[in-house]
N, C-alpha and C positions, 0 to 999 in steps of 0.2 A: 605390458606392465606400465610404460609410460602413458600411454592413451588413459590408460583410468585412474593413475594419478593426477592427471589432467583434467578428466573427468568430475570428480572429487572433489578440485578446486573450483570449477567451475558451480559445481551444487552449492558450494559452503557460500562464495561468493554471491551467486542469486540468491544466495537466504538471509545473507544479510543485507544486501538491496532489501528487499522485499519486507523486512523490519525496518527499514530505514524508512522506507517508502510509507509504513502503518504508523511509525511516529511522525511524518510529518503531516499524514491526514488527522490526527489526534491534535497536534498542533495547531492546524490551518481552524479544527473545531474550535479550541480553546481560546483560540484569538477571535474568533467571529462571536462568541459569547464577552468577552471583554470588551469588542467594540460595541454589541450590541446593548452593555451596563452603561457602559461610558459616554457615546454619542448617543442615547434617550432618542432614537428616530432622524437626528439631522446627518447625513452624509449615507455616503453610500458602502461604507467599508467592510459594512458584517454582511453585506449580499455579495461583494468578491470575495470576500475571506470561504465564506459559503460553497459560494461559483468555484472556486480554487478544489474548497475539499471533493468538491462531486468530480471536479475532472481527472483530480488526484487516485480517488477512489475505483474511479473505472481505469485508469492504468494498472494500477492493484490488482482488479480482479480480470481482468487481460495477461497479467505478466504471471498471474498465478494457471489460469488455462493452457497461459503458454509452457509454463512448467511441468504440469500435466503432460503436455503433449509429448515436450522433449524426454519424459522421465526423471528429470532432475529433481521434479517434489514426487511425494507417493501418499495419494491418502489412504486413510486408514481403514476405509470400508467400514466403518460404524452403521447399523442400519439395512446391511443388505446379507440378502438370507444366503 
C-alpha cells in the first residue's frame, strides 16, 4: 500500500516536471521570436534562445520515453487497431 502511494506521487510529480519543462520550451520560443522583432539581425540571442529550445525539447521527448519505459505515463493507443 505504501509502495504505490509512493508510486503515485512520483507520477503526479514527473507530470508536472514534464509541463513545466513544455512551458519553458514555449518560453525559450517566445523569447527567440522577441529577440528576433527586436535586434533586426545584430546579435546573436534569437539563435541561443533557439539553440536552448531544441535542447530543451529533446529532454522533453527523452523524459517522456523515459516515462513510458518506467509506466509512469500511459498512452492512449489512438491509432492502433
Amino acid at each position: 500500500m505504501v509502495e504505490r502511494v509512493r508510486a503515485d506521487h512520483v507520477e503526479t510529480i514527473y507530470k508536472y516536471a514534464l509541463v513545466i519543462l513544455l512551458l519553458v520550451v514555449l518560453f525559450n520560443l517566445g523569447q527567440a521570436l522577441y529577440f528576433m522583432m527586436t535586434d533586426k539581425g545584430q546579435g546573436s540571442r534569437t539563435v541561443w534562445a533557439l539553440t536552448r529550445r531544441i535542447g530543451l525539447s529533446l529532454l522533453l521527448i527523452a523524459m517522456i520515453a523515459l516515462g513510458i519505459f518506467m509506466g509512469w505515463l500511459h498512452p492512449h493507443g489512438v491509432g492502433q487497431f
